[in-house]
C-alpha positions as CSV (number, residue, x, y, z in Angstrom):
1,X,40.0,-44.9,-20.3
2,X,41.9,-41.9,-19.5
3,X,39.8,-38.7,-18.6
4,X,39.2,-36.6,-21.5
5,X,40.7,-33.2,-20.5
6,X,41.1,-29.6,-22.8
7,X,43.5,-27.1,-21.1
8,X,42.8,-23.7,-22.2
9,X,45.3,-20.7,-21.7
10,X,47.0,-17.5,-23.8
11,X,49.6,-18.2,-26.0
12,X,51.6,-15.4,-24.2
13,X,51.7,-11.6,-23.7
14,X,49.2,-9.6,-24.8
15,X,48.1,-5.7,-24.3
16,X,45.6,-3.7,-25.1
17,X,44.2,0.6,-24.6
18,X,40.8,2.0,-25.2
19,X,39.4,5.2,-24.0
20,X,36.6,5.5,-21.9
21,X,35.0,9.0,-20.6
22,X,38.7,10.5,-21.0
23,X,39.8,7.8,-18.8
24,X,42.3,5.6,-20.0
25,X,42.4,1.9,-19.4
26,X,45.7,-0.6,-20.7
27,X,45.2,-4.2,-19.9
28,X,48.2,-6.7,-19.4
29,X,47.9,-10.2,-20.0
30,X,50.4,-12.8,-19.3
31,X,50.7,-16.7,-18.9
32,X,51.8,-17.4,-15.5
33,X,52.4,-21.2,-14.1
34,X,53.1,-20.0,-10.1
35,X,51.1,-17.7,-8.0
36,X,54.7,-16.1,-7.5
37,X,54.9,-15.5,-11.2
38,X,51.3,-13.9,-11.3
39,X,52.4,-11.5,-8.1
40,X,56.0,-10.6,-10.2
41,X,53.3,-9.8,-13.4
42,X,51.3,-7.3,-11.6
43,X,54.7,-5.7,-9.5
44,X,56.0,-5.3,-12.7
45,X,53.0,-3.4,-14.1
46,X,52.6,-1.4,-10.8
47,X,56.1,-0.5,-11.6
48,X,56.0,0.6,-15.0
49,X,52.2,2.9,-14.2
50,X,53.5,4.1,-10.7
51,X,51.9,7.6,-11.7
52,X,48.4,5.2,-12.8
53,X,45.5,6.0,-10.4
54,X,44.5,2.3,-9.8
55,X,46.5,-0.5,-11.3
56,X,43.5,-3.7,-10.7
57,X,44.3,-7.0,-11.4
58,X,42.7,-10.4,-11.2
59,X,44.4,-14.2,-11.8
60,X,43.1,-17.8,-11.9
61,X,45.6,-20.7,-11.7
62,X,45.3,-24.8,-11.3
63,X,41.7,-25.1,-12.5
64,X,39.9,-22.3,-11.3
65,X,41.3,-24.0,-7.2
66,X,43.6,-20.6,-7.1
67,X,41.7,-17.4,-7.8
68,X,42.6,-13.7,-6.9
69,X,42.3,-10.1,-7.1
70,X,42.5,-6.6,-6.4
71,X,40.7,-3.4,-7.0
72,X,43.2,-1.2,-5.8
73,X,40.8,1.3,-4.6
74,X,38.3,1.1,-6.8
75,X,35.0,0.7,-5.3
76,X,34.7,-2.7,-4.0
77,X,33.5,-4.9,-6.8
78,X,33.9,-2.8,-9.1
79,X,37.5,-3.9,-10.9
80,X,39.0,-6.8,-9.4
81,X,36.0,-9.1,-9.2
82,X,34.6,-7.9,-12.7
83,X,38.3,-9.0,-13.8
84,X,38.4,-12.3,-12.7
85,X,34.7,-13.1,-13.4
86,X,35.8,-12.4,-16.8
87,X,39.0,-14.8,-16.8
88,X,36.2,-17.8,-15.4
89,X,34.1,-17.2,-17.9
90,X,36.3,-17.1,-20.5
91,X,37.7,-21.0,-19.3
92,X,41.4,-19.6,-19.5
93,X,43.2,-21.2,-16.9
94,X,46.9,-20.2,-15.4
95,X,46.4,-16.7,-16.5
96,X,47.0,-13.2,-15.1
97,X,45.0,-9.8,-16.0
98,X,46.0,-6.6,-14.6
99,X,43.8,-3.4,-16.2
100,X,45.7,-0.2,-15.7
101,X,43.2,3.3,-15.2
102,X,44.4,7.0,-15.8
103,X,41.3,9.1,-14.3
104,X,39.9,11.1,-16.9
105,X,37.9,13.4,-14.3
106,X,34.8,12.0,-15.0
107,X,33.3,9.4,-13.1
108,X,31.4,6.3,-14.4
109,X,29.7,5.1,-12.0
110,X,29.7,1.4,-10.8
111,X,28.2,-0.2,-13.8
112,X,30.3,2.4,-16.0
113,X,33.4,0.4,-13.8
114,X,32.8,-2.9,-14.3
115,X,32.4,-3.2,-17.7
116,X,35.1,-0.6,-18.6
117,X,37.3,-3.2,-16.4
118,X,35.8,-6.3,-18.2
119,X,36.3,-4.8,-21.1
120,X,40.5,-4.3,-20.5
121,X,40.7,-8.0,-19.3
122,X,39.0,-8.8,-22.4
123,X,40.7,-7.3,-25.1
124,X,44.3,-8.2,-23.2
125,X,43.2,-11.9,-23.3
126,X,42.7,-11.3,-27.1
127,X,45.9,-9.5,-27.8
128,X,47.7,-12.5,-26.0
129,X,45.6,-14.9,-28.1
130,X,43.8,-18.1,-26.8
131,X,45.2,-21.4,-27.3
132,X,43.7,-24.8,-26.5
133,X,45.5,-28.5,-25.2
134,X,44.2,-31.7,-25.4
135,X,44.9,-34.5,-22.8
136,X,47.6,-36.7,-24.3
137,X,48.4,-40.1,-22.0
138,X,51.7,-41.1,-23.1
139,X,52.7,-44.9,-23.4
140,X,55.9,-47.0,-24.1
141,X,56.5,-50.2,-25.4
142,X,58.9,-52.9,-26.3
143,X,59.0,-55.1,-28.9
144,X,61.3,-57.3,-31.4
145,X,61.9,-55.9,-34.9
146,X,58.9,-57.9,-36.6
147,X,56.5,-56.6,-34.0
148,X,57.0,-53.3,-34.5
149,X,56.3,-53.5,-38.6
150,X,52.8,-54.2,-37.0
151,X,53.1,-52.1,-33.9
152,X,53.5,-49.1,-36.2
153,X,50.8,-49.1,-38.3
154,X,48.7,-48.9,-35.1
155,X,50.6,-45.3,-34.7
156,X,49.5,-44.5,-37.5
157,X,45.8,-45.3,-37.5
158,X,45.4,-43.4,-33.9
159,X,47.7,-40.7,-34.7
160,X,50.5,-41.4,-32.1
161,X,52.8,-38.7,-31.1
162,X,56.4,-40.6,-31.4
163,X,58.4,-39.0,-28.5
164,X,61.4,-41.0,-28.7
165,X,62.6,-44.8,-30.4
166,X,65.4,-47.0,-29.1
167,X,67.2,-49.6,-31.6
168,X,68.9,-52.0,-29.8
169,X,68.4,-55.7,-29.3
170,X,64.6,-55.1,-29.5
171,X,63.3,-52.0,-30.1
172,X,62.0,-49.6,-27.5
173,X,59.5,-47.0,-28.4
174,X,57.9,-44.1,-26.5
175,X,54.2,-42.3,-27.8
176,X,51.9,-40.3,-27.3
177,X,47.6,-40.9,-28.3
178,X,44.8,-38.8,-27.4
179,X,43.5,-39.7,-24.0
180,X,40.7,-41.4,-25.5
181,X,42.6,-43.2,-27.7
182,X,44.9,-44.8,-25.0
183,X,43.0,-48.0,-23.8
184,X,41.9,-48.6,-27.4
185,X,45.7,-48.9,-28.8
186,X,46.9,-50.7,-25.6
187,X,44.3,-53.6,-26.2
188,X,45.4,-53.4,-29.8
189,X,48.9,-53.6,-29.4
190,X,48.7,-56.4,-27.2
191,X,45.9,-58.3,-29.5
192,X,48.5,-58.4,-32.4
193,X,51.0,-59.2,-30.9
194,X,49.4,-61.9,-28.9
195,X,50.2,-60.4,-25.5
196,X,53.8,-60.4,-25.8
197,X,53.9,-56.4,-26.5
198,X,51.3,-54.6,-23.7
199,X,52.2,-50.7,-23.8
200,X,52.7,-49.2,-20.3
201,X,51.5,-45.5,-19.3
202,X,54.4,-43.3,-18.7
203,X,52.5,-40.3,-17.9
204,X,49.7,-37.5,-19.2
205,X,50.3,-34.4,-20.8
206,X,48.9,-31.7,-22.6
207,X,49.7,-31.0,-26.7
208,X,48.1,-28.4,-28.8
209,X,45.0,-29.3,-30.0
């Protein structure tokens, strides 16, 4: 059986601006896929605050293997870390926060820091809005036309995912089941059909749970 896998990322962009001690802090959220992507995010926010007095950022990419950050001279620990932290707790994966500050003259301290920074990568994450995948294995088979009657109330029982069909001679058919659904509908398949029809595994994927 196919690992059971859930992918876990935002849906998109998201912002987000609260107050704290006169100092203002914007998070920015964004869906990256490349560490190049994250790095173009957070130039693009350094950009658009160049008058900011820190711009601190954190990302996490390919399963928590790829994790940064800055706290662009913050205290050390105090922005950056608290940032990503957040992102690894939260499970999000292929995701870049960067939490904008306007000093407000008063200073809060490093606890004050670290959750006003938390806070930003928080409510960014939740202005881009979470959105969860499930581990698809996709299969194809072949078959004649009085096979695939059978065949295809099998799709239906395990809730197949018909990416594409082929009429031809025989017809041709290409699915998509639940990870843990994949060995289950292969052994089916090929039981009703005595063996002649065995579905081979194309590839995984992720679909919206």
């Amino acid at each position: 059986m196919a690992e059971e896998k859930v992918y876990i990322t935002v849906k998109g962009y998201g912002e987000a601006r609260f107050e704290e001690k006169k100092s203002v802090f914007i998070g920015y959220c964004e869906h990256v896929a490349s560490e190049d992507e994250a790095l173009t995010f957070v130039k693009k926010i350094k950009e658009k605050h160049k008058d900011a007095t820190h711009n601190c950022y954190g990302y996490v990419m390919k399963g928590g293997i790829l994790c940064r950050y800055s706290d662009d001279g913050e205290p050390q620990g105090t922005a950056g870390k608290p940032i990503l932290d957040m992102l690894v707790k939260s499970g999000v994966d292929d995701v870049c926060v960067v939490v904008t500050r306007y000093f407000g003259g008063t200073l809060l301290g490093t606890g004050g820091l670290v959750h006003a920074y938390s806070q930003g990568a928080k409510m960014s994450v939740e202005a881009a809005g979470v959105a969860q995948f499930e581990n698809y294995v996709v299969l194809k088979v072949d078959c004649s036309y009085s096979d695939y009657q059978r065949i295809g109330l099998e799709f239906e029982r395990y809730d197949a995912i018909i990416d594409n069909t082929d009429y031809s001679d025989s017809v041709s058919v290409q699915f998509a089941v639940k990870a843990r659904f994949a060995d289950e509908i292969t052994h089916r398949i090929s039981e009703i059909t005595s063996g002649k029809n065995v579905p081979t595994k194309v590839c995984e994927r992720f679909d919206a749970k």
